[in-house]
C-alpha positions in Angstrom: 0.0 0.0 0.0 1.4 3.3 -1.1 2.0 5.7 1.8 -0.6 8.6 1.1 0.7 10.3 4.6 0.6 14.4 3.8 -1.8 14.0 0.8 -4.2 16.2 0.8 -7.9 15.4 0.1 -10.1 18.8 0.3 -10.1 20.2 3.5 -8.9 16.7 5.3 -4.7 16.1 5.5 -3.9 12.6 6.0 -1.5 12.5 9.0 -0.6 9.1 8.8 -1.8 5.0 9.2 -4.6 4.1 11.5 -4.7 0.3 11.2 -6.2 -1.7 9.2 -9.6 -3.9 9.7 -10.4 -7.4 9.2 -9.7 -7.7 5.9 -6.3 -6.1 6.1 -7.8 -2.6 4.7 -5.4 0.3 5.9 -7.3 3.2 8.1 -5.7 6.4 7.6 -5.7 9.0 10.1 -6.6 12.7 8.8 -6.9 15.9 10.0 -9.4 18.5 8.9 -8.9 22.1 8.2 -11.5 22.8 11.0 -9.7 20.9 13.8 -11.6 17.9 13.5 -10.6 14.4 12.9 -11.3 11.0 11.5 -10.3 7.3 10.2 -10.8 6.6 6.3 -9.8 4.2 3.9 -8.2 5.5 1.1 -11.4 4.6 -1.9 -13.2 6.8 0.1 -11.0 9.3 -0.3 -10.1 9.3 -3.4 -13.7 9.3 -4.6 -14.4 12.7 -2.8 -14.9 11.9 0.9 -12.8 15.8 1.7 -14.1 17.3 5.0 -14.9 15.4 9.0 -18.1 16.3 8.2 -18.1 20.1 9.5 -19.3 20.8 5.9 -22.4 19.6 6.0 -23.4 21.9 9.2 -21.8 24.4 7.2 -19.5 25.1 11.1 -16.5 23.8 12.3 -16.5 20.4 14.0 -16.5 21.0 18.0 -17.1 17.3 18.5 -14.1 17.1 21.0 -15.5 20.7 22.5 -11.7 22.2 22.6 -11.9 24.3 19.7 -11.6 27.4 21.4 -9.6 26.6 23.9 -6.4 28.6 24.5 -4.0 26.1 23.5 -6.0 24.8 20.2 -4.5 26.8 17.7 -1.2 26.1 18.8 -1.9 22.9 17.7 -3.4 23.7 14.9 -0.8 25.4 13.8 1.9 22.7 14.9 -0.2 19.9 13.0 -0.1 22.3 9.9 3.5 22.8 9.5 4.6 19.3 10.0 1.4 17.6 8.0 0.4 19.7 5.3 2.9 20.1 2.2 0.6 23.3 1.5 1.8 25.1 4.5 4.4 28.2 4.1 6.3 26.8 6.7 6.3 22.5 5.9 9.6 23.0 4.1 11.3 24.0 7.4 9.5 21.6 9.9 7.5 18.6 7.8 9.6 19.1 4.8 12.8 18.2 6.9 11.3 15.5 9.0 10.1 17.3 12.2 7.0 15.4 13.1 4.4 15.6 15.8 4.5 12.4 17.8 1.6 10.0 17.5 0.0 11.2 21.3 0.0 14.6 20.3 -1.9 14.3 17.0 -4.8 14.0 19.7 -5.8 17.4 21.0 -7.0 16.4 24.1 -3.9 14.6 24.8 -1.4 17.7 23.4 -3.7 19.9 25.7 -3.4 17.6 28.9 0.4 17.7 28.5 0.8 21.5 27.7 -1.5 22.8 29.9 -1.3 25.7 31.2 0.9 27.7 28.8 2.9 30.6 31.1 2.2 33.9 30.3 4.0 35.1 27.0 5.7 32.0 26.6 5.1 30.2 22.9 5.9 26.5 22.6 9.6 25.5 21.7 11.6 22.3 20.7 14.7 21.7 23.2 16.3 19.9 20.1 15.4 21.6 16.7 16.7 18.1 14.7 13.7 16.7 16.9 10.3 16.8 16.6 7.2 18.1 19.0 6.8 15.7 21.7 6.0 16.2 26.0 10.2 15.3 25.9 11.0 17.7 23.7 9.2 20.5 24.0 8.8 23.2 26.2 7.2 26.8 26.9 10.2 29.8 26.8 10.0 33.3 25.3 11.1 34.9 22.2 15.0 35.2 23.4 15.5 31.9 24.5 13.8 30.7 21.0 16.2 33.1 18.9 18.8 31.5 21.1 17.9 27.9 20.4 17.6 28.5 16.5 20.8 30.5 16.3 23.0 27.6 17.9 23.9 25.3 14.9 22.3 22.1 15.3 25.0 19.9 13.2 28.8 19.8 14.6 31.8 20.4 12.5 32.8 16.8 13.1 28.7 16.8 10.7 26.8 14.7 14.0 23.8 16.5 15.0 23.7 17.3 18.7 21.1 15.3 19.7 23.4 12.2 18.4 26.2 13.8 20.6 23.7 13.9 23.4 23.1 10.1 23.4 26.6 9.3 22.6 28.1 11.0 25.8 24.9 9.8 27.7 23.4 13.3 28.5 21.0 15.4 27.9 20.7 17.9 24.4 20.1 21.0 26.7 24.1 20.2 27.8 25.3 20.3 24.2 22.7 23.7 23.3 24.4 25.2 26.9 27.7 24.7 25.8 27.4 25.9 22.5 25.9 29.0 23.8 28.8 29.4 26.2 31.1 29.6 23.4 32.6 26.1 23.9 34.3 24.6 20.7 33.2 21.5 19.1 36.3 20.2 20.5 35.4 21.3 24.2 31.5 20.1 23.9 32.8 16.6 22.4 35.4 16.0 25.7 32.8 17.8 28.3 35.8 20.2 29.4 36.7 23.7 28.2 39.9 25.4 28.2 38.6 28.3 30.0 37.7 26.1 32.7 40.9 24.3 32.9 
């Protein structure tokens, strides 16, 4: 079965595999423009099945009732740069294989891990070579973003930190800290720098 994840079919984008039933038929999990979401087969969506159903009430689907809560859109908007090719921004998150974990693809679950979201604070990836899961992500304000995207996340030796991270056996935040501090490759790679010494 060809992989149809990040198709898009109307208003729904297919975010991944869902199963499949008795007969071996693969489920395929989309997400709708409106927030809501669904299991198809592919025959149904290739012969025009494009919306959770929100169309035909002409309104969004509120089935799950979170729609307007505070943390929704930044889901919403999450899901759409790492799922739909169509997005300004997949190139930089979907497009280079930052992906939203398979818990998080649930609202409700996203929501009961996030929740509450700090004052001013938007959501952030410790390791920008990883993608948004409750491990990886955190709330922090606009510096400490510009921060984490400024620090290279490739090495000169061409390892990413986060393979660094699991190679010395600690955590990516070490490597990001270092490499703030103005520690050389060198220096992160044998935990010690010179100005320390």
């Amino acid at each position: 079965m060809k992989d149809i994840t990040g198709n898009k079919y109307g208003k729904l984008t297919v975010s991944g595999k869902a199963g499949k039933n008795k007969e071996g038929r693969v489920k395929w999990l989309c997400v709708c423009d409106c927030g809501g979401s669904g299991t198809y087969y592919k025959n149904n969506l290739d012969a025009g099945r494009n919306h959770c159903g929100c169309e035909a009430n002409k309104k969004p689907n509120l089935s799950h009732g979170l729609r307007y809560h505070e943390l929704y859109s930044i889901w919403s908007s999450m899901m759409n740069r790492c799922e739909n090719p169509k997005s300004k921004d997949f190139s930089n998150y979907g497009g280079r294989g930052i992906k939203v974990c398979a818990r998080w693809k649930n609202v409700r679950l996203f929501i009961e891990d996030m929740h509450p979201r700090p004052d001013g604070m938007s959501i952030d990836r410790i390791d920008n070579d990883l993608g948004y899961t409750a491990q990886n992500c955190r709330w922090a304000n606009k510096s400490t973003q510009m921060i984490n995207r400024r620090i290279t996340s490739r090495l000169s030796c061409g390892e990413s930190v986060s393979e660094i991270a699991k190679k010395m056996g600690v955590d990516s935040r070490t490597i990001y800290m270092r490499k703030y501090r103005g520690w050389t490759d060198d220096e992160i790679i044998n935990g010690k720098s010179k100005a320390e010494k």
